[in-house]
N, C-alpha and C positions, 0 to 999 in steps of 0.2 A: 116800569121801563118806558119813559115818556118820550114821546118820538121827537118833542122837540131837543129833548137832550141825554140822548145819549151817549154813553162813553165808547169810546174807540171806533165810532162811526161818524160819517156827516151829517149833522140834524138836515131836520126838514126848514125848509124857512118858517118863520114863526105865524105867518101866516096863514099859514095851511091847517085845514081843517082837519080831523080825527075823528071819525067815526065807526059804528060797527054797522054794515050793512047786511043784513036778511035777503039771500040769493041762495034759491035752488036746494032747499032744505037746510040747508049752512048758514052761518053768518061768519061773514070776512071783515078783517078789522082794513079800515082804509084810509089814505092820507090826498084830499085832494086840494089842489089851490092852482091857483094862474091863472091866467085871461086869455081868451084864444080857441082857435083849433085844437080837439083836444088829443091825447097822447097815453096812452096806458100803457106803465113801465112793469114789465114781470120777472119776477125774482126768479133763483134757482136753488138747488137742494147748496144746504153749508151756508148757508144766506137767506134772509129775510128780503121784505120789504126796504128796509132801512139801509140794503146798497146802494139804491135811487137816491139817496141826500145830493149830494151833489149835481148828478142829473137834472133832478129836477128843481134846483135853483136854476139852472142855468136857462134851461126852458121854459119858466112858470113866465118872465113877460111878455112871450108869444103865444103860449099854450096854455090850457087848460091842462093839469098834469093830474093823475089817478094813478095811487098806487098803493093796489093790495100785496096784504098776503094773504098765498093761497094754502087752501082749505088743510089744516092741519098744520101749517107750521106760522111760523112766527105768533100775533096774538090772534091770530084768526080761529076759530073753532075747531075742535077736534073729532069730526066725527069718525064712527069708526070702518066706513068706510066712501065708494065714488073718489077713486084716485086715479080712476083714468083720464083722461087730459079733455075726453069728449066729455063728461060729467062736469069737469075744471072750467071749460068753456063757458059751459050755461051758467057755471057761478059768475064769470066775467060778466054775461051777459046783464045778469039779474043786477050787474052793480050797475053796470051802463044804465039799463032800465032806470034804477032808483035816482042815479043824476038826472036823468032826462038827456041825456048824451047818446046821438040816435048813433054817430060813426067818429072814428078814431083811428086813429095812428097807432102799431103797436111797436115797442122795442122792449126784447124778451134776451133772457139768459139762460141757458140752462134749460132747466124743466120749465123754467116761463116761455123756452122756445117751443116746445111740444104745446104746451098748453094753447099758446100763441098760434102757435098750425093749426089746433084742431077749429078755435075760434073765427079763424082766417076762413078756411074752411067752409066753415056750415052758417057763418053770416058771413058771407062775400060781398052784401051791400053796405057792411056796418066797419070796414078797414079801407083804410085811404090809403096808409102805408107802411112795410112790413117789416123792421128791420130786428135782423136775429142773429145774436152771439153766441158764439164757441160753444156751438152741442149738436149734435147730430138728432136725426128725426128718426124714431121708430119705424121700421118698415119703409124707406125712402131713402133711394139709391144705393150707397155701399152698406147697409145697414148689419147684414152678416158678418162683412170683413172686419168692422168696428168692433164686431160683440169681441173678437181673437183677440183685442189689446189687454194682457193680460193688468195694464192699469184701468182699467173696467171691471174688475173681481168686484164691488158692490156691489153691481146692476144683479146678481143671482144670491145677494146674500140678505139673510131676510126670516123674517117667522118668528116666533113665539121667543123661543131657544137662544136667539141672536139678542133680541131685545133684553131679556135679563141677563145678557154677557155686556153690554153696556150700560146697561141702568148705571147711573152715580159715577158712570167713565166716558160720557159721551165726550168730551174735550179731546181722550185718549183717540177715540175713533175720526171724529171732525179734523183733528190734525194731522193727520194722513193726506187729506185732500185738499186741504191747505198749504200743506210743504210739496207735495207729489205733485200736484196741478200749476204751482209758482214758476215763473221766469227764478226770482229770488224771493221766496217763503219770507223773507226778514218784511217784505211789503205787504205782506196779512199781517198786522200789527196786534202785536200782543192783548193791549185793551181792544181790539175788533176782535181777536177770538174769546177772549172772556165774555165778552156782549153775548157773542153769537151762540156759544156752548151754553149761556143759562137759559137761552131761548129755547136751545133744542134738550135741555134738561126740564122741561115743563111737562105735565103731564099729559101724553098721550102723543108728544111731539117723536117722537123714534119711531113709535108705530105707525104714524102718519107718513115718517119719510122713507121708511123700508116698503111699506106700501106704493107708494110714487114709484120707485124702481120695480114691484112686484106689478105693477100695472103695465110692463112694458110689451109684452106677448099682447093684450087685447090692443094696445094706442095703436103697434105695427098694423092688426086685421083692420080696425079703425082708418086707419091713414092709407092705406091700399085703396081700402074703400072709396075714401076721399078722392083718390087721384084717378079713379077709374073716370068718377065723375066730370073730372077736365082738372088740370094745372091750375093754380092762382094766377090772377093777371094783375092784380097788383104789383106795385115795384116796391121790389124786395132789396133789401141791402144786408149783404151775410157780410158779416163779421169775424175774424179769427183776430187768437191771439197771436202774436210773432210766433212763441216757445209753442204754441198750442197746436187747435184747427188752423190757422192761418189761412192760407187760400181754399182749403181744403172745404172751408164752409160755403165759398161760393158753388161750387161743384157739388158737394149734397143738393144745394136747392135749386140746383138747375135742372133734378128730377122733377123737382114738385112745383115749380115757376116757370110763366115765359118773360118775366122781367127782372134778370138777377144780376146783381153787377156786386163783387167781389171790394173788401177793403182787409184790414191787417192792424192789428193793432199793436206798434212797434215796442218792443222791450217788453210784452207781457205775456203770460203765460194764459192760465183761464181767468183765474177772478182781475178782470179787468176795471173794476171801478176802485178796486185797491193796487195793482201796480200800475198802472197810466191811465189815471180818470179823463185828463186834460187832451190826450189821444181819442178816447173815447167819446166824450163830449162832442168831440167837437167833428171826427166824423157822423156822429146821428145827427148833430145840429144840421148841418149841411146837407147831410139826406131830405130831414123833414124840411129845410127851407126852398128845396127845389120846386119852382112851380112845374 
């Protein structure tokens, strides 16, 4: 599954390098290229690395772009466990390290937003700027009233039991959250979930993702923790989708930030680099070009 061409997703520009990088007892498989300031793009659960294609064309002749996957899913290593987002961190770190990239810009999605917080977080010298899409933070601000959306029944579904009820059906279960989470489902395109289901059909990749949501009880003690410490004062740009979070994301991280300015990203639901990349784009373009 070659990142520079894969089917029903945006390659990476051909230029961009591929490696597998050794961080923090793991190794992450990683796609980096561009010149610049640099920028670490993070994925979320029902997605790899490989949503950033397009992203990260657009940004590579300003930026330096890096973009894993994290630990457990897409080609990245499977261990069988450290799925909490402070463990996730240190892998970001360790990849930073191996570039020699002392600080960076982050834009995260999903569980790249958690991950992305905790990172933010506990290297506050090594993030220049924060920008995070359509998901909410463990333990920060309305985090209870979230858990009640009965479109969140994954975040507690999980274990042993669960995993050999998808084996050999993960497509069954991924498309759920692909039709459920869409402005219009017809915009996860069909070759993008075939990509993505043989990814999460790899071995040890279910257990790795049921894992990510079973880690949500420590991120919350985690990230409490964090903010006891003081707010981020980085400038942060949340992101919702129209159908989605929408402004709703600025407001979560105006718990955990003193610098948060709200945008929307129009006509899309969650997975926003498949229904309006070109929205998308080009508000983060605009964040990180802000002097």
């Amino acid at each position: 599954m070659s990142d520079t061409a894969v089917t029903g997703v945006v390659p990476f520009p051909g230029d961009f390098r591929i490696e597998e990088i050794a961080t923090n007892a793991t190794t992450l498989h990683v796609r980096t290229g561009g010149q610049g300031p640099a920028v670490v793009l993070l994925h979320g659960y029902g997605e790899t690395g490989d949503m950033w294609g397009a992203m990260a064309a657009a940004l590579a002749p300003r930026h330096t772009v890096v973009v894993p996957d994290l630990r457990g899913m897409g080609l990245s290593a499977k261990p069988p466990a450290g799925f909490d987002k402070k463990t996730q961190a240190a892998d970001v770190a360790g990849v930073l390290d191996a570039l020699k990239i002392e600080a960076a810009a982050l834009v995260t999605h999903d569980i790249g937003n958690m991950v992305g917080f905790a990172f933010a977080a506990l290297y506050r010298d090594r993030v220049t700027k924060f920008a995070l899409i359509d998901a909410p933070l463990p333990g920060v601000g309305p985090w209870e009233e979230i858990l009640k959306n009965p479109l969140l029944w994954h975040f507690r579904f999980g274990g042993p039991d669960m995993e050999r009820l998808v084996e050999g059906r993960e497509r069954i279960y991924l498309d759920r959250f692909w039709n459920e989470f869409s402005a219009d489902p017809s915009h996860f395109t069909e070759a993008a979930r075939a990509h993505y289901a043989a990814l999460y059909a790899l071995p040890g990749a279910m257990h790795s993702g049921f894992a990510q949501f079973a880690a949500f009880d420590q991120d919350a003690q985690d990230n409490r923790a964090f903010l006891a410490a003081g707010k981020l004062t980085v400038p942060v740009l949340a992101l919702g989708g129209e159908k989605s979070f929408g402004l709703a994301m600025a407001e979560v991280m105006a718990f955990a930030a003193t610098d948060v300015r709200g945008g929307v990203v129009p006509g899309s639901g969650h997975w926003i680099m498949e229904e309006n990349p070109a929205a998308t784009i080009a508000l983060v373009q605009a964040f990180l070009d802000e002097s």
